[in-house]
C-alpha positions in Angstrom: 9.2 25.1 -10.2 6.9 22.4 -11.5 8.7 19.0 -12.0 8.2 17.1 -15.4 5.4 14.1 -15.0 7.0 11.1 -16.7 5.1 9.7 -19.7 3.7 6.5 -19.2 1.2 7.0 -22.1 1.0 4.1 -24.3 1.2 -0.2 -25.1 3.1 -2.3 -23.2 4.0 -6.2 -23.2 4.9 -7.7 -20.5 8.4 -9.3 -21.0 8.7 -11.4 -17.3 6.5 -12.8 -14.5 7.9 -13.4 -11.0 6.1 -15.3 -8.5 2.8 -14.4 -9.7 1.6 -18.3 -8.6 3.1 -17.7 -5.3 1.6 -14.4 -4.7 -2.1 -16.4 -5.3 -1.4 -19.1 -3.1 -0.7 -16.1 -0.2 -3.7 -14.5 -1.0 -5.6 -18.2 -0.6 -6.6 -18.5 -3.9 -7.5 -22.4 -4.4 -5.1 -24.4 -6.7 -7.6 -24.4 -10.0 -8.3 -20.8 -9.7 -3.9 -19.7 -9.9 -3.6 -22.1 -12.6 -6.3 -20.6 -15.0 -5.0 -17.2 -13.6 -1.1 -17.8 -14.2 -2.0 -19.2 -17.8 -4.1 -16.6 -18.7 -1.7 -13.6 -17.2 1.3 -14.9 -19.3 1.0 -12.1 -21.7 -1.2 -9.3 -21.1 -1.5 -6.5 -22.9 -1.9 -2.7 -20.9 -2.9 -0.1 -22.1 -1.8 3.2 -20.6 -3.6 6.6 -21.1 -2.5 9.8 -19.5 -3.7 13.6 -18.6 -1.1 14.9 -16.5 -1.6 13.0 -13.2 -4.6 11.0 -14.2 -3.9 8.0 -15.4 -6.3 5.1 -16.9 -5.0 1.6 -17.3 -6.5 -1.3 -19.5 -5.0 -4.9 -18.5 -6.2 -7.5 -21.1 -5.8 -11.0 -20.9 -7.1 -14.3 -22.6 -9.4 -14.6 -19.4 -10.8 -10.8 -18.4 -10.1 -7.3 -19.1 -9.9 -4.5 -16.3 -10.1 -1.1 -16.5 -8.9 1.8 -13.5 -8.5 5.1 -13.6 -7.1 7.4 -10.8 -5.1 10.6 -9.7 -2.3 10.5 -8.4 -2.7 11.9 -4.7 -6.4 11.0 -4.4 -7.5 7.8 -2.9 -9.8 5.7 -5.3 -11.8 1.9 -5.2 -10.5 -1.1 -7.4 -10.0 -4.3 -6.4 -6.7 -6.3 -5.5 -5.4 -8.4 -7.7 -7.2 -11.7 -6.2 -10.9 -9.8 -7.1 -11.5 -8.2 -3.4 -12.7 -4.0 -3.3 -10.1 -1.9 -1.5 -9.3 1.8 -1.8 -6.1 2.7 -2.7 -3.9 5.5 -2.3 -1.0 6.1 -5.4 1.4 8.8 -4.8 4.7 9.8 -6.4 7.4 7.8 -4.9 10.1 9.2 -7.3 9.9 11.5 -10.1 9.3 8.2 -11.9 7.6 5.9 -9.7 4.0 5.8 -8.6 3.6 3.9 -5.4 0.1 2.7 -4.4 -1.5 1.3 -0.9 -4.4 -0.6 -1.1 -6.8 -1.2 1.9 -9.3 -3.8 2.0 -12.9 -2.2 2.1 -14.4 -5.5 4.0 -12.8 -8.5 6.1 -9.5 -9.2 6.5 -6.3 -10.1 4.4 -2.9 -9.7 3.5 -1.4 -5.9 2.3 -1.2 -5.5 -0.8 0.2 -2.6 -3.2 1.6 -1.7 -6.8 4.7 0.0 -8.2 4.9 1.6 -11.6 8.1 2.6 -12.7 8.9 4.2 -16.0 13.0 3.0 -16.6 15.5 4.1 -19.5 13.9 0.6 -21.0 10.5 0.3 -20.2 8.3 0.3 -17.3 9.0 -1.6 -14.7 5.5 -2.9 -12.8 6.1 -4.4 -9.3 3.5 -5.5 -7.3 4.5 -6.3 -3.7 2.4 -8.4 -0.8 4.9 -9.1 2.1 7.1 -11.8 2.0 6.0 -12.6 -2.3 7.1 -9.8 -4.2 5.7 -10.0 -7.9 7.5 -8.2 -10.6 6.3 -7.4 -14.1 9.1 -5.4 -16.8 7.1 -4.3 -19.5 9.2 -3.1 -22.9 7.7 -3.2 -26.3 6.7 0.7 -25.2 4.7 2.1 -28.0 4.0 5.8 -26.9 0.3 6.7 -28.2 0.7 10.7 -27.8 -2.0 11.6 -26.1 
């Protein structure tokens, strides 16, 4: 029996940051650069598309835009959240969570990763780095039916 793929299809507002600043500082980004970043990352808008287990995800914020598609279950390149390449791997964690590891491509760093969650209220976005963990509830859920 196939299982239902939940519906993350649509715009979302971000409703809470947690610890984004902190998360910066782990990653050693200088003091100016997580200012401008937390500022600008107050409200961003995504942008959520879906076919089946593709997804492609639009983050826009006062500062920059970023765009990423993937599959779930097939490894793919972005960049962390401080700007560095890595390949990451999502996979279904739940029947309604996509977990993702991302590897650095070059050098060294702290492990990062993402959760998205889809909740009776919204999707939930966590991003973890051990010991910050970075949480992001999006409501405001407009599904685009695609």
């Amino acid at each position: 029996m196939d299982r239902k793929i939940p519906d993350f299809a649509g715009t979302w507002k971000m409703k809470s940051s947690e610890n984004f600043e902190e998360l910066l500082k782990a990653l050693g980004v200088n003091v100016m650069l997580r200012k401008i970043a937390v500022a600008a990352a107050s409200k961003p808008s995504v942008e959520i598309t879906q076919d089946g287990e593709t997804l492609s995800i639009k983050t826009s914020t006062s500062v920059r835009t970023t765009h990423v598609t993937f599959t779930v279950g097939q490894e793919f390149n972005e960049a962390t959240v401080d700007g560095r390449p890595c390949t990451s791997f999502p996979r279904w964690e739940t029947d309604s969570k996509i977990s993702c590891e991302q590897s650095l491509q070059k050098g060294e760093g702290p492990k990062t990763s993402w959760t998205r969650e889809m909740t009776n209220d919204g999707a939930l976005i966590l991003v973890r780095f051990i010991p910050t963990i970075m949480s992001y509830p999006y409501d405001s859920h407009t599904n685009m039916g695609l």
